[in-house]
N, C-alpha and C positions, 0 to 999 in steps of 0.2 A: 504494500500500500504506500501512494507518495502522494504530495501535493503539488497540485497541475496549478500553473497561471492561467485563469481564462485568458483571452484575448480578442479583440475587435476586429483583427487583421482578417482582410478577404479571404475565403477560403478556411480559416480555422474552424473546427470543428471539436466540443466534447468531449473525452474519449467514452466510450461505449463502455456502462456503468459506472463510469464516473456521477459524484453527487459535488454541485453546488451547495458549499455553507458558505457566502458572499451576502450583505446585506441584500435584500431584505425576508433571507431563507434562517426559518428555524433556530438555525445554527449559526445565525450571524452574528459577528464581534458589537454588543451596544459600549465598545470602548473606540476612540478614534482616535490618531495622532495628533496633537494637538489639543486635545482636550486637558483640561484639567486635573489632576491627580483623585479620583472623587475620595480614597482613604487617606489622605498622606501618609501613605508607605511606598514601596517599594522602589525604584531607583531616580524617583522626581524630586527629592529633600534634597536642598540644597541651602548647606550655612554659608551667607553671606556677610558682607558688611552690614545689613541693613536687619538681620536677623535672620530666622527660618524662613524658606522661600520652598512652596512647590513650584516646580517646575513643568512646562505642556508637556502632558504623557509621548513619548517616544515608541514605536515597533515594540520594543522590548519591554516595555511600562504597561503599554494596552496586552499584550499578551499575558504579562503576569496577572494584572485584573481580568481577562478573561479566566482563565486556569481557576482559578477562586470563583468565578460566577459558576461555571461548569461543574464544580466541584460539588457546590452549594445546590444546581440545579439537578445533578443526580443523584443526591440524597432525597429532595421530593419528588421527583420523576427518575428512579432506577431505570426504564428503558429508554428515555430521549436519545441517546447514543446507538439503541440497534440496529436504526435504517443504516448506519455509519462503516458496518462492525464488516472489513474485510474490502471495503471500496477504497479507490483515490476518490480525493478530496477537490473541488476546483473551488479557488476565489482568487480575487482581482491583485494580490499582493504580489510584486514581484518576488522571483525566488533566492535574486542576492544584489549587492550593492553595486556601485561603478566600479570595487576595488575588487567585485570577487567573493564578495563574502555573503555567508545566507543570512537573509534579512528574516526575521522570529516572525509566525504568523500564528493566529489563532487555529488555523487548520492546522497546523504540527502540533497542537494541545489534543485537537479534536482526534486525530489521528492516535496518539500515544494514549488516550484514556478508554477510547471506543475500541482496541484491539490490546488490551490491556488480560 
């Protein structure tokens, strides 16, 4: 199981059983880049001169707060992950940076917990 970038490009296509968790499916991230820390935890604390500062959630900030949503959500819904359990994953996030490197998406949560 991997996670596929969708794409807009002519000609791209799906892959056959592939599933969509890209907003606004089921399984879409309610965390965004740029958004505000909604706990002040996880990697948006930032001590400045001016005092405690969150910082606009980053890739890596909305994916930790998702992981905790997901968490949270399969303790009252045990099967929201079945449709999940053995497919690639597609949403809109690229799969690495300009340098190379894999950019953290809430489908590699959704992947690692639903085939767990």
């Amino acid at each position: 199981m991997k996670r596929i970038q969708r794409r807009r490009t002519k000609g791209w296509r799906m892959p056959e059983g592939a599933v969509y968790v890209g907003r606004p499916s089921r399984w879409g991230n309610p965390y965004s880049v740029g958004d505000p820390d909604p706990e002040w935890c996880g990697q948006s604390i930032a001590l400045t001169t001016r005092g405690i500062e969150a910082r606009p959630l980053d890739a890596q900030g909305t994916t930790y707060h998702f992981r905790l949503y997901a968490i949270d959500r399969l303790g009252r819904e045990p099967d929201w992950l079945e449709p999940l359990r053995g497919r690639d994953l597609a949403c809109w996030c690229p799969l690495t940076d300009d340098q190379g490197n894999r950019v953290p998406c809430h489908a590699d949560v959704l992947l690692d917990l639903a085939n767990r």
